[in-house]
C-alpha positions, -999 to +999 in steps of 0.1 A: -002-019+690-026-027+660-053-044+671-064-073+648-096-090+651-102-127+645-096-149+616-126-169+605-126-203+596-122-201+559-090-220+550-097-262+545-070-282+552-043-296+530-049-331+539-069-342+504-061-335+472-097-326+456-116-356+440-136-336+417-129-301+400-148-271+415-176-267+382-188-302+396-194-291+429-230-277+446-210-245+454-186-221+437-150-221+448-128-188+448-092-186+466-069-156+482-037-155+494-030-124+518-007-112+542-023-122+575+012-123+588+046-106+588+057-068+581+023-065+557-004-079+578-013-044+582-029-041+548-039-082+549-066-080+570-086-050+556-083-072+524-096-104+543-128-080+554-134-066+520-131-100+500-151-120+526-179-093+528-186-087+492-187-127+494-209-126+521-235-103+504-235-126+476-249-155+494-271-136+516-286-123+482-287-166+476-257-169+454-247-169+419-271-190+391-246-213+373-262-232+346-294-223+353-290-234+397-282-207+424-248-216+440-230-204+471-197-185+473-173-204+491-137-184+500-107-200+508-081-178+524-046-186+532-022-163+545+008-157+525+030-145+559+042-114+535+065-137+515+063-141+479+076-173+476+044-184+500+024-161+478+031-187+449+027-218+465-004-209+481-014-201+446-009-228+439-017-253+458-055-231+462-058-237+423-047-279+420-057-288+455-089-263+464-103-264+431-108-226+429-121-214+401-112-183+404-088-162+424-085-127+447-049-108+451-029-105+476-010-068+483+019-049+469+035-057+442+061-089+452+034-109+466+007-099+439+029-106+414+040-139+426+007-149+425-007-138+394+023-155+375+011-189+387-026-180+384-013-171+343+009-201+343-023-221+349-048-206+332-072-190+360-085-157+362-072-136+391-088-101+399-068-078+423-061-045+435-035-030+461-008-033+435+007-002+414-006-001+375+034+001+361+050-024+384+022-046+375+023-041+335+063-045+341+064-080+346+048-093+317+017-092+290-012-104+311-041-127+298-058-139+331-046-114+357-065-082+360-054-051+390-079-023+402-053+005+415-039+035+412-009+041+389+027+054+403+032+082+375+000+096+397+010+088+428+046+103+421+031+137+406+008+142+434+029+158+464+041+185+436+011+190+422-007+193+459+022+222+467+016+240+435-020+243+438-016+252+478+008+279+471+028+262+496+063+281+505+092+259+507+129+260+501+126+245+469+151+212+481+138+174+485+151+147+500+140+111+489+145+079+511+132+048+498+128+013+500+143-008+467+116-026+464+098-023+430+075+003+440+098+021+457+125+018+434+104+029+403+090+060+425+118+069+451+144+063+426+132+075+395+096+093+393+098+118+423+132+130+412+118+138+377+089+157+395+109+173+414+130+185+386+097+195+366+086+213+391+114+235+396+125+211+431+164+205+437+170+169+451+199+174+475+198+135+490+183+107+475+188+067+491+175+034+483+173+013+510+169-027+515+132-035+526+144-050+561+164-021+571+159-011+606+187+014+614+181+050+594+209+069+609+229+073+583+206+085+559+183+106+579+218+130+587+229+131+551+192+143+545+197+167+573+225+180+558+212+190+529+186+213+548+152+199+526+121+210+535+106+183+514+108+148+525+098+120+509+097+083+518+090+053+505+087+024+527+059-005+544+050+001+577+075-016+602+104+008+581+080+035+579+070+041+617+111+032+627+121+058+601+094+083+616+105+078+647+142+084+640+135+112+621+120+129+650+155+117+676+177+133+648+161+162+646+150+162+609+120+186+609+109+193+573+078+215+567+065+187+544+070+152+548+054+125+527+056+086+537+041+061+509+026+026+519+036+028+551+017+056+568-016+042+550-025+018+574-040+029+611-014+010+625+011+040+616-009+064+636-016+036+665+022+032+665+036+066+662+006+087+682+017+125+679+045+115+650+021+107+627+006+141+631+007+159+597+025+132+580+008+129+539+000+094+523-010+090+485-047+081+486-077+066+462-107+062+485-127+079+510-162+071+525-173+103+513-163+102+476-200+097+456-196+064+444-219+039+450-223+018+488-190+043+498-202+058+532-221+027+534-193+003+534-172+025+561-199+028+586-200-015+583-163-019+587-167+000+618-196-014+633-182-050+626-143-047+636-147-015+659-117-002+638-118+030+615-117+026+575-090+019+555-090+026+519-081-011+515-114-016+523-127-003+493-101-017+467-102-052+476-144-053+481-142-041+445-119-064+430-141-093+448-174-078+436-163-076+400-150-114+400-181-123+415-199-100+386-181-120+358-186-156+377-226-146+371-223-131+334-207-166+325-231-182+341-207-210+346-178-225+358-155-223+329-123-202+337-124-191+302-156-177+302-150-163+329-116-144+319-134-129+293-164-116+313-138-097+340-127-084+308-158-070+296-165-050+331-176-019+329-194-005+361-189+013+391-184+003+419-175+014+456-138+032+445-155+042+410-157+031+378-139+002+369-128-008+330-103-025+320-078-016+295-056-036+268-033-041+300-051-054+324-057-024+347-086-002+358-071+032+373-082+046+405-076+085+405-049+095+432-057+119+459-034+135+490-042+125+523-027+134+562-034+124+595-046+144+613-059+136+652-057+100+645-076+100+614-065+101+576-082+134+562-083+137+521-065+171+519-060+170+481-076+177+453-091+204+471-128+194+454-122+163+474-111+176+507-126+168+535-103+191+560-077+216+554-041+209+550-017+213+577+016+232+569+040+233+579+034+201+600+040+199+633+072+217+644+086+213+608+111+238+592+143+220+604 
């Protein structure tokens, strides 16, 4: 099972409507609403640990001068339960009740979404990563929202342009099984078939499933059936480690098999022990990539939780460090001025450089990675790589 560690204490209650907006306060007041709970509270909690730390090292550094007095970072975090509609309202209420001045995303793009239209609706700037470049420029022209990710036409390319570069000797045939979701739909429905076409690939079986499905059957034997030695999956982790693992009682064996979203996490690995072996995730971040506090941050996360990196680590400290950049290049507590100083970033942090562009987004280069002995080893590009690819994986050729 994935072992979580303890929530702090970070949420007030709900029992008082604020008496006094946040700018009139002796501290600065910044909201999140993350999956703590439910099928994503596998990527929550790295986000808790990268918002709260970059928080954290603000006020050990003593705070952030607002008109001319050093303040403290106050975080409010509630969990969202991995349910947009909670998302909102959370939002919400963290923006009339808390008096936020500011707000942190949550993860993926339902609940990030669900958030940042209520954040626009009122006016408050909301800095976030963990949430696709298209599926967030899809829903609307953003003013006060602002995402730090990668972008799916990247993340869709990659498996192709990994087997190119390898040499790697396949069949030629794909099969593609992926949640509906927006992510999922966008890439399992539409952008890995037009790679695949590109790149010479016949896709002999392609579904899109309902986010709650449980029960793969089905489609695992159709996908059998059509003999691919590609396989490609979209899907959060409770569908991803039950699709894994009836994969494997079917009997489909493909030399290459890709699982997006869900096999990020170390739960996958925890969960599936010698079925995650070989299995390829899209990646941004890595401890060792030379970008500034990188290694540093890692070795913290594991000293602190006892758990090994995730990449959403590095994401979410990012998007936290940059809001807490802007807060101090307004110099005060105007939302406005604020807004406009996120928009003016331009620096690097720990997953690179981030600028924004007339969208709203700051793109984080996509690499390849696969686990490997319990661990998630960069395996493309191969100027990033920190081990060698495995393939075929693990009793794969079907």
């Amino acid at each position: 099972m994935f072992k979580q560690f303890k929530l702090s204490a970070v949420a007030l209650g709900l029992s008082a409507l604020a008496s006094a907006p946040a700018w009139s306060a002796d501290e600065i007041i910044i909201g999140a609403s993350i999956p703590l709970s439910g099928p994503l509270a596998g990527f929550g909690i790295y986000e808790k640990w990268g918002y709260e730390t970059a928080v954290k090292d603000i006020n050990k550094a003593g705070g952030i001068t607002v008109d001319g007095k050093k303040m403290p970072v106050r975080l409010v975090i509630r969990d969202d339960k991995t349910d947009p509609s909670v998302t909102a309202s959370n939002t919400e209420t963290l923006i009339a009740r808390e008096g936020v001045v500011a707000m942190l995303g949550s993860c993926t793009p339902a609940l990030v979404n669900a958030g940042a239209l209520v954040a626009e609706r009122r006016k408050v700037p909301l800095v976030t990563a963990c949430n696709p470049l298209m599926a967030f420029k899809a829903v609307r022209k953003w003013k006060y929202a602002w995402t730090i990710f990668f972008d799916e036409e990247d993340l869709a390319s990659a498996p192709f342009k990994m087997m190119s570069d390898y040499g790697l000797s396949t069949n030629k045939k794909v099969a593609v099984l992926a949640d509906n979701g927006p992510d999922g739909f966008v890439v399992g429905g539409r952008l890995w078939p037009q790679n695949a076409k590109a790149g010479g690939y016949d896709v002999v079986h392609t579904t899109l499933f309902p986010v709650d499905t449980q029960q793969f059957t089905s489609m695992i034997t159709q996908a059998k059936a059509g003999n691919a030695d590609v396989v490609l999956v979209d899907a959060i982790p409770p569908q991803a480690i039950a699709l894994r693992k009836q994969m494997a009682s079917a009997g489909l064996a493909p030399k290459l098999l890709v699982m997006e979203k869900g096999a990020e996490p170390e739960m996958f690995s925890q969960a599936l022990g010698k079925l995650a072996e070989g299995v390829l995730v899209g990646g941004y971040w890595d401890p060792s990539f030379p970008y500034p506090g990188a290694a540093d941050l890692a070795k913290r996360f594991a000293s602190e939780t006892g758990q090994t990196q995730s990449q959403h680590i590095a994401d979410s400290h990012a998007a936290a460090q940059v809001l807490l950049d802007a807060i101090a290049a307004a110099g005060k507590l105007d939302r406005e001025a604020i807004n406009t100083a996120v928009a003016k970033t331009n620096k690097s942090y720990v997953v690179g450089l981030v600028k924004f562009d007339a969208d709203n987004t700051s793109r984080i280069p996509i690499t390849m990675m696969q686990w490997q002995s319990g661990k998630a080893v960069v395996v493309w590009p191969k100027d990033r790589a920190t081990g060698k690819l495995m393939f075929p994986m693990p009793g794969g050729g079907n």
